[in-house]
Every structure is written in C-alpha cells, then in structure tokens.
N, C-alpha and C positions, 0 to 999 in steps of 0.2 A: 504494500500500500504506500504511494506516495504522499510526504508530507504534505499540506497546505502551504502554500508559497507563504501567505500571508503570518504565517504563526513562526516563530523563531527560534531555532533548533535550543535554544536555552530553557525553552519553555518547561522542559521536562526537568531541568533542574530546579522548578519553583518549590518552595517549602511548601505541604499539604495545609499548613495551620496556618504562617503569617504571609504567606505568598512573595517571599524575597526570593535572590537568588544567594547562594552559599557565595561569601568572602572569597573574593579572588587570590591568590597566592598573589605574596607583597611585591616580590618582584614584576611580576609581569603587572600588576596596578602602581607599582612606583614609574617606569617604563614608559607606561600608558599615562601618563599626568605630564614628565618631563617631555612629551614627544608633543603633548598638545597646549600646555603651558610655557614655553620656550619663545614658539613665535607670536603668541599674546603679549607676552613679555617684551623682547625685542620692538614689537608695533606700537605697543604703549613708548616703550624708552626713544622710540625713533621719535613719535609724534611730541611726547613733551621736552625733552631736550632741545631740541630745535626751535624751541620758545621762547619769549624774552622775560619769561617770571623769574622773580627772584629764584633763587637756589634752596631754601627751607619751603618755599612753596610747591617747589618741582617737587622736592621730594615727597611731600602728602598728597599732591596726584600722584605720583605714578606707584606711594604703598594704598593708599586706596583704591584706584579705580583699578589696581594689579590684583585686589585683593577679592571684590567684588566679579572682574570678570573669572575669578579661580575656583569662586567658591557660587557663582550663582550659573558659569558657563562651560567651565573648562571641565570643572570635574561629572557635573551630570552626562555633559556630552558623550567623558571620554568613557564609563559607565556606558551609556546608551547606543553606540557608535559602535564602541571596540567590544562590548559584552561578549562575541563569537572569540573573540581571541584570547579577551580574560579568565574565559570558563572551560579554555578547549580540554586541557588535562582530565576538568571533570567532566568533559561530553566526550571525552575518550572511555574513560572506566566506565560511565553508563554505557556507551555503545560494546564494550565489550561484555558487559550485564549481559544488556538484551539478546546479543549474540550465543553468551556462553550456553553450553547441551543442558539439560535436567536429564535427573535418571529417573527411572518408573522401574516399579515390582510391579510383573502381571503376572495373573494364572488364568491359563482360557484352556478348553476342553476344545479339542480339534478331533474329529471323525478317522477312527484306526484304518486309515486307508493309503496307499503310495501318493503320493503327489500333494497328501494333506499341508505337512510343514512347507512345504516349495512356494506352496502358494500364499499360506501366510508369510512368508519371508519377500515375496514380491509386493507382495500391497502394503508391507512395511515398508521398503525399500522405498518405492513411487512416495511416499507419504514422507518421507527423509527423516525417518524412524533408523536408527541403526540398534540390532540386536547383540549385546554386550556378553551375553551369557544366555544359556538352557539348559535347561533341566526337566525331563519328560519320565514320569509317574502314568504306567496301563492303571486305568478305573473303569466303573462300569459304562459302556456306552462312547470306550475313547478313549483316546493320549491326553493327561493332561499334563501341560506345558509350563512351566516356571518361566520368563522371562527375565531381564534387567535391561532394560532399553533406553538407549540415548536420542532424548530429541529436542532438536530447537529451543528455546524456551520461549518463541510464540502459539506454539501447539501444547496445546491444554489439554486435560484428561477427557473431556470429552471427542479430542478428535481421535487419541487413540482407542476409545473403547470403537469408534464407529470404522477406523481401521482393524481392528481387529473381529468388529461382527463382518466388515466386507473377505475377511480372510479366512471365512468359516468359522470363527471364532465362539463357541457359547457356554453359557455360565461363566461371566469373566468378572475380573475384581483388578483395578486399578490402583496402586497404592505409590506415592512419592516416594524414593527412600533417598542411599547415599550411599557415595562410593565404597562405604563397609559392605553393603549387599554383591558387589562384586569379588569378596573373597569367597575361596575357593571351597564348596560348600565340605569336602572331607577332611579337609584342614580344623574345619570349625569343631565339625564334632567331635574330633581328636582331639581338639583341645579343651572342648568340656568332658571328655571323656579322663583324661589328665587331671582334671579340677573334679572330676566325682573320688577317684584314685586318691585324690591327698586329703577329701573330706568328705565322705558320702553323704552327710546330712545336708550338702548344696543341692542334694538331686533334682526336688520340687523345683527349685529355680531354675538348677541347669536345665531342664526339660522344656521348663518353659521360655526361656532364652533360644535354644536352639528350636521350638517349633512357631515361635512367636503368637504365644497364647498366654492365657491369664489362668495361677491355679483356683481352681472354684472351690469354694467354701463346700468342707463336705457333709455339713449341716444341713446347707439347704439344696446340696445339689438332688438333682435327678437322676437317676443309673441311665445313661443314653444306652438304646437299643440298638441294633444294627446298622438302622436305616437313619439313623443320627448322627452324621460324620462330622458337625462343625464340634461334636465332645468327644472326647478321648480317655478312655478308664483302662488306667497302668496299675495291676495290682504288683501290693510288695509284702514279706512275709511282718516287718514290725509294725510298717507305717500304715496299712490296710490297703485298701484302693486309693489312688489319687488321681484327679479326674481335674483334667484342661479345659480348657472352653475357647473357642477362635470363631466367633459369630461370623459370619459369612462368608469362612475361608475352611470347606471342610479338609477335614483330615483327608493324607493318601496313606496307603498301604504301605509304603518305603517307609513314610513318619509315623507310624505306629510302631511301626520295626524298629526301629532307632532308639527307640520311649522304651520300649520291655526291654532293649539290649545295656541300654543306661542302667535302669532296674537292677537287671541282672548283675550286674557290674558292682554298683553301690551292694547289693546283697554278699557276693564276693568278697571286696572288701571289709564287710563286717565281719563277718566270718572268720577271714583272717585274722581279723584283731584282736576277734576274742578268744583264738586257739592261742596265737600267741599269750595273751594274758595269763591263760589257763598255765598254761606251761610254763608261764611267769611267776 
C-alpha cells in the first residue's frame, strides 16, 4: 500500500498520548539550527552594520531582532523543514520494525494422503509464509502438523489461518510464540528429562512445561475419557493421577508418550533413592 503523499513519513513517529515527535538526536538538531541560523545571522549583521546608528544601538538590533528571528523563525522552520532528516535514524528502526518476520506456532490436521504437505507448503510459500520447522503426529482422520512459521509482520493471524484453511488445513490453532519454539524439540525433553533425574518432585511442572499445559487441580478435575484429548491423565504410583489441561490444543499420541515416559523416569529415580537409603 502506498503512502499518502500528503501525510509525512514522521507521522508514525507521533507519541499515541501527546502527539509530538520523539527528541531528535542533539547533533543532527545542533546541525540543523547552525545550517539555518548562520545566514539569518550574516543578513541581519550585513543589513545593520552598514548603518549609520550609533554602535550600542547596533548592537541591541542585531541581539534582538537575531534573537526573535531564532527563536520565532529559525528554529520552528528548521523543526518543520528538516523533521525527515532529524528523525531519519528513528524512521530507520521503525522501518526495520515493520519489516522485521514474526514467528507463529501452528497445529493444522492435513488429510493422510501424498501430495497433502506439498500443497500446504505452496500456499504458504505464495502467501511469503516461510516454514521454520515440522513436526507431524498420525491422529484420527490425518497428519497432524506442528508448524513454526516466519512471516512479514504485516500478515496477521488471520491471514495465516485462511492460508492454511486454502492449504487443506482443518482444526487449526494459531498461536505467537518466539524464537525459543525453534529449539530442537529432542533436545528439550532431554533436558527436562535431566531436570526430573536431579529432582523428581519437578515432574508436575516439567510435564507441563514440555506439553504447554496447565496442571488441573485434582479436586475439581474430571477423569477425561477417550474422546477428551485437550486433558491428559498420567498416572504415578505416590503422586496418584495427574491430569493436564490444554483447552483447544488437544493432546497427540507422541505427547502422551512422553508424559508416562517422564513418569516412568521420576518413579525410577525414586526408587533409586530409597534402595540407596535402605542400604544406607
């Protein structure tokens, strides 16, 4: 979209609340004064010198009326004139704002068939979506797809859910993240797998760090049944069941695998520590 001619690339530098523009950097406004106060200066000392007034008189025209055009001419001008040149450093970092990618976390269920990812990689592509990472979970009815996608930051989540419903995409979830979700997802659970190892009592946490869910209170939770994938019940032999909860992002079969294998783990470790004990 091109600018309006009429509106002045500074405009987007205006404060939301007092509507100024941010303080120019002193130099280029010390610069900008001397470049336009100079020949004011000079035209004033030309025109009153060449006078025949006394000499104390000279001097109170030329620091008045020096002072008056500096301060009622020179400097709004140089302010209104030069604003593109005094503010370019910060309509460089904005321009490189607007410019810079955003990342998205997607999950979309695409139809278990050849040519399914191909196509959603093309309608990503055309859209100047760049795919970062995948990760692909068989569920009922389909592939589903883990994304981490780079794009523009004038494409908004709604353009990518409607590129990815154009890419056979359904049951999808949108989510901002950050360039952490680009680590490499084996690395991660090894290293909460490390962090259950030196304390197993993180488990509840670690599980829920590594599936990005909330532990539910198991007061008031409900035992989700089969058909209940956004909850997840990891039984353990001290703790009882503990039970996740990830509202509109259900569980896959890999992350439930993962949850009892943690489990398993922290159960191990205890074990160990109380033979030792014993034998202590």
């Amino acid at each position: 979209m091109r600018r309006n001619a009429r509106v002045p690339a500074t405009a987007d530098l205006l404060c939301e609340v007092c509507g100024r523009l941010p303080e120019p950097a002193k130099t280029r406004l010390t610069l900008a004064q001397v470049a336009t106060i100079l020949p004011i200066e000079l035209l004033v000392h030309a025109l009153v010198v060449g006078t025949h007034l006394p000499f104390l008189i000279k001097v109170a025209v030329l620091t008045v009326t020096a002072t008056l055009l500096v301060i009622w001419v020179a400097e709004p001008s140089v302010k209104r004139l030069l604003r593109g040149w005094l503010h370019a450093p910060a309509l460089r970092g904005r321009r490189r704002l607007d410019d810079s990618p955003a990342l998205w976390r997607v999950r979309t269920t695409l139809p278990d068939r050849p040519g399914a990812l191909q196509r959603m990689t093309r309608v990503l592509a055309r859209a100047d979506i760049n795919i970062l990472s995948i990760h692909s979970h068989l569920v009922d009815g389909g592939v589903l797809d883990e994304f981490v996608l780079e794009a523009p930051e004038a494409i908004t989540e709604q353009h990518i859910l409607d590129a990815l419903e154009d890419g056979g995409g359904r049951d999808t979830g949108v989510w901002s993240t950050t360039a952490l979700a680009l680590a490499d997802g084996q690395t991660r659970v090894l290293s909460i797998a490390a962090r259950i190892a030196g304390d197993s009592t993180e488990l509840p946490l670690a599980i829920a760090e590594m599936l990005g869910a909330r532990v539910t209170d198991g007061a008031t939770v409900v035992v989700p049944d089969a058909a209940d994938r956004t909850t997840l019940k990891v039984p353990t032999t001290d703790r009882g069941p503990m039970i996740f909860s990830r509202p509109g992002e259900p569980f896959t079969l890999a992350e439930s695998a993962r949850a009892h294998r943690l489990a398993e783990l922290a159960e191990i470790v205890e074990l160990t520590a109380a033979t030792r004990n014993r034998r202590g």
